[in-house]
C-alpha positions in Angstrom: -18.9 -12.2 -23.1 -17.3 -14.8 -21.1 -15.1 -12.1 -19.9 -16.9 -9.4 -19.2 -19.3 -12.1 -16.5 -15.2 -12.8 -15.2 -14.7 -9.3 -15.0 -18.3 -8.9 -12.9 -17.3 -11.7 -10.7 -13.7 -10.3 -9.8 -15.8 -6.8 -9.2 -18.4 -8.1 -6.5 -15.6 -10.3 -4.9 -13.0 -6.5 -4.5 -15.7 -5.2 -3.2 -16.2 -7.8 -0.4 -12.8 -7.7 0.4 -12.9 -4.0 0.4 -16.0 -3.9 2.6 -14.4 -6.2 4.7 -11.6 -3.9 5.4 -13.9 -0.7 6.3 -15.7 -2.5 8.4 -12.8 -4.4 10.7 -11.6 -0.7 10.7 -14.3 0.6 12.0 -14.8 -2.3 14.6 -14.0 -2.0 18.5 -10.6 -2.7 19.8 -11.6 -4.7 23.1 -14.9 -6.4 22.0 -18.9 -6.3 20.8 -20.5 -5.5 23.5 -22.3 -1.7 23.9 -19.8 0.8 24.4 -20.0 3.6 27.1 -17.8 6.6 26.6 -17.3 8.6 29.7 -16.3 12.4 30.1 -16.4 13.8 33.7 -16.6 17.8 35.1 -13.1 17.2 36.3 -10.2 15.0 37.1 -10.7 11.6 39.3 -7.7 9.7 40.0 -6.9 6.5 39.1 -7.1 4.6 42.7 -10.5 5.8 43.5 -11.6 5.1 39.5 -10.7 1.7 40.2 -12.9 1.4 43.5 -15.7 2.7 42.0 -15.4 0.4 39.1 -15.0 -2.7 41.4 -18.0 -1.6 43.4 -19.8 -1.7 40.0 -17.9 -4.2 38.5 -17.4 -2.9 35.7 -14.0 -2.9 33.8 -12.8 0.1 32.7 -10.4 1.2 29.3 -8.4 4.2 29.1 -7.7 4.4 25.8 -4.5 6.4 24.2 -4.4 6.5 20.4 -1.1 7.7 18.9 -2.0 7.6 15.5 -5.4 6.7 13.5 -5.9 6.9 9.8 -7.7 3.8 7.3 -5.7 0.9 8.5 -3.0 2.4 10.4 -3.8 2.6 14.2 -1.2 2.7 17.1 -3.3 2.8 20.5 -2.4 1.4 23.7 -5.3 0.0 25.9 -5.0 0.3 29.7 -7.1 -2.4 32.0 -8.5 -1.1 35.2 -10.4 -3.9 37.6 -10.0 -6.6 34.7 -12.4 -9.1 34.3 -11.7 -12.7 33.6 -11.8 -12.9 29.9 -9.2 -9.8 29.1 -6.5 -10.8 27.4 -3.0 -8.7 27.2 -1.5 -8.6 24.2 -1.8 -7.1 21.2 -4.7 -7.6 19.6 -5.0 -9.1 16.1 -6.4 -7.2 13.2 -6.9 -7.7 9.5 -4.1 -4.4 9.2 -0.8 -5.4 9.3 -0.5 -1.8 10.4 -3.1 -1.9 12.9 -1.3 -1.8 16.1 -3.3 -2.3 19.4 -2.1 -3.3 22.5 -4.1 -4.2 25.8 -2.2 -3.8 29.0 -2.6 -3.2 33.4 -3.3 0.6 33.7 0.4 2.3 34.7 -0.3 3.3 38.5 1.6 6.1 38.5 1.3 8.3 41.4 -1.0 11.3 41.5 -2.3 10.2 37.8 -5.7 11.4 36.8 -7.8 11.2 33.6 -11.3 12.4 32.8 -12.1 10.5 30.0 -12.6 6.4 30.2 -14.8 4.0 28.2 -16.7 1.0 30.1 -17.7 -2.1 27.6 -20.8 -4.2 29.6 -23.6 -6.2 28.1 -25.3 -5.2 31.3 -26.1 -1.6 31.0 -27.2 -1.2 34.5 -23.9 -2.4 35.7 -22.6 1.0 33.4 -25.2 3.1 35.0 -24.4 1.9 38.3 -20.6 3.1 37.6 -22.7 6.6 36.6 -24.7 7.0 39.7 -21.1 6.5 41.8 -19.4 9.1 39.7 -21.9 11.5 40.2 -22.5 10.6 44.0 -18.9 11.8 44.4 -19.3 15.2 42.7 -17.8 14.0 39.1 -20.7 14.8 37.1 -20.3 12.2 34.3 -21.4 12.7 30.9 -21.9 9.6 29.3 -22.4 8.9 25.6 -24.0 5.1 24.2 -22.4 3.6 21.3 -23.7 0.3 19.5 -20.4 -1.8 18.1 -19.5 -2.1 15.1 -20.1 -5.2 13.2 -21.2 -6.5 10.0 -25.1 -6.5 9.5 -26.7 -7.5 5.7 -28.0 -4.1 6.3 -25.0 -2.0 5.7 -24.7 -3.4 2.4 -27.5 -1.7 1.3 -26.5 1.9 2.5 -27.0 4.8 -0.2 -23.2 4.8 -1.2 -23.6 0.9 -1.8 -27.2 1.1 -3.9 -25.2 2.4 -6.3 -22.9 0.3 -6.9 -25.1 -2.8 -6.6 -27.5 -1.1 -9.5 -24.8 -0.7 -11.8 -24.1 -4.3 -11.2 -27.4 -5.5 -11.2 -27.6 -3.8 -15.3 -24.5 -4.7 -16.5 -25.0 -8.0 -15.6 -28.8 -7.9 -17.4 -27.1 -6.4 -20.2 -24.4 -8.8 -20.4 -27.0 -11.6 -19.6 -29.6 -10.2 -22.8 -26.3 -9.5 -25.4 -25.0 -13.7 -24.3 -28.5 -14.8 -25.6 -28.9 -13.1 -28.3 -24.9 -14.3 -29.2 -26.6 -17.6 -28.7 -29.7 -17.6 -30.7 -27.9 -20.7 -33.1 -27.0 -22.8 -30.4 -30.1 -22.3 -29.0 -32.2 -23.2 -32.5 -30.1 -26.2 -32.4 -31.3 -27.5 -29.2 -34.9 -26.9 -29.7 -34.4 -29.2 -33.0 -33.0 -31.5 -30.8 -36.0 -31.5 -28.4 -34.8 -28.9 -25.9 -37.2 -27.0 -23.8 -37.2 -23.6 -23.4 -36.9 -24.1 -19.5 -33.9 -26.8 -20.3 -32.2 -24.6 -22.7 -32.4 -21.8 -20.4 -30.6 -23.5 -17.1 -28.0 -24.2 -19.4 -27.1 -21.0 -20.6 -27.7 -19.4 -16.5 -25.2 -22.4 -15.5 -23.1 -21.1 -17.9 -23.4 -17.8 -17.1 -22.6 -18.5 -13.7 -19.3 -20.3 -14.2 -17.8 -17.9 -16.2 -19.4 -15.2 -12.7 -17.7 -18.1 -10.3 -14.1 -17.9 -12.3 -13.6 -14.8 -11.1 -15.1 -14.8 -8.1 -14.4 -18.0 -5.7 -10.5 -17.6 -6.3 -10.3 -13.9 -5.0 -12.9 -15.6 -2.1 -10.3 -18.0 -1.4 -7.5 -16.2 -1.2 -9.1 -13.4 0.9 -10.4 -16.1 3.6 -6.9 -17.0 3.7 -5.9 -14.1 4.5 -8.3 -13.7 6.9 -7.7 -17.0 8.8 -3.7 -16.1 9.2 -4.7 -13.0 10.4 -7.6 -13.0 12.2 -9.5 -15.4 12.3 -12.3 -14.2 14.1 -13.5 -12.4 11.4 -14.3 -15.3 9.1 -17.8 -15.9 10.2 -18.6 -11.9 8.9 -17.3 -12.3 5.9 -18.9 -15.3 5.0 -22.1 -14.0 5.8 -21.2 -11.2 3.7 -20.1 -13.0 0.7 -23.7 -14.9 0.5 -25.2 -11.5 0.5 -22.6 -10.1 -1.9 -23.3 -13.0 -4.1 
């Protein structure tokens, strides 16, 4: 039995790790603030773009991805009107393969685009950059994303009930069958002047144990990979480790 609690503790601790991943995947390249994704009637180039974006200040992403599949990203994030706290670079990522980097928009000239994403925590500012567009005859369609990052309430999404059911009886299974295996020990103690409520910390401490075997070193050795490559992300996986646990 000892195994099998082992076996559930490496389970839960995959499956952190694993929701982990999805979720960094799914995450925004620049930052967590509300995303606004902008498509416009036709072409605006780039010197007026950045006008209108420093008369709403507002800094604006243009956004090429080469390549996107789970984990594997190459996508190249141009700055126009930067504020203070951009950083160029490339951006670090739980994916080795996860390739981002943040540059200066190229101001090549003649260059147009139609499609651009603003990330503000001041929507107004956003809407502001809207009403300009649309002042000039750019008819902006704009579509409001939330960000993507780790809530308690993911975990308990229809494809994860599942899972977290299946866990939740094999470990009342496993739980009932390592009682019953313990019925002498336990007739022991109560000869010895046990309680019940004594005898039956022991056996959940013991239960437990065998759970935490499994589980803390996988922990440990996913924060640490974590913290060498992103550290940011530590805080969201803890959180979701308490949860998970």
């Amino acid at each position: 039995m000892k195994k099998i609690f082992w076996l559930i503790g490496v389970i839960l601790v995959v499956f952190s790790a694993y929701f982990m991943l999805l979720v960094a995947d799914k995450s925004d390249y620049m930052s967590n603030e509300e995303e606004a994704d902008f498509s416009l009637e036709k072409q605006i180039g780039l010197d007026s773009l950045e006008k209108f974006a420093k008369e709403s200040e507002v800094s604006i992403q243009i956004r090429t991805i080469n390549e996107y599949s789970l984990g594997n990203v190459q996508c190249k994030i141009e700055i126009i009107n930067p504020t203070e706290d951009i950083q160029y670079g490339t951006k670090k990522d739980l994916f080795p393969n996860k390739h981002i980097e943040i540059v200066p928009n190229e101001k090549k000239e003649g260059r147009t685009v139609r499609y651009f994403i603003v990330q503000d925590h001041d929507v107004n500012k956003i809407k502001a950059l809207g009403s300009l567009l649309e002042e000039n005859g750019y008819e902006p369609w704009v579509l409001y994303l939330e960000p993507i990052v780790f809530k308690p309430s993911m975990l308990v999404s229809p494809l994860n009930i599942g899972f977290f059911v299946s866990i939740f009886c094999l470990s009342l299974f496993c739980t009932v069958v390592y009682y019953i295996s313990r019925l002498k020990e336990i007739g022991i103690l109560k000869l010895n002047g046990w309680s019940e409520q004594r005898i039956s910390v022991r056996l959940y401490l013991n239960i437990l144990k065998n759970t935490a075997y499994g589980f803390v070193p996988g922990a440990i050795v996913f924060v640490l990979y974590i913290i060498f490559r992103d550290i940011s992300k530590i805080p969201s996986y803890l959180t979701m480790l308490f949860f998970c646990s």
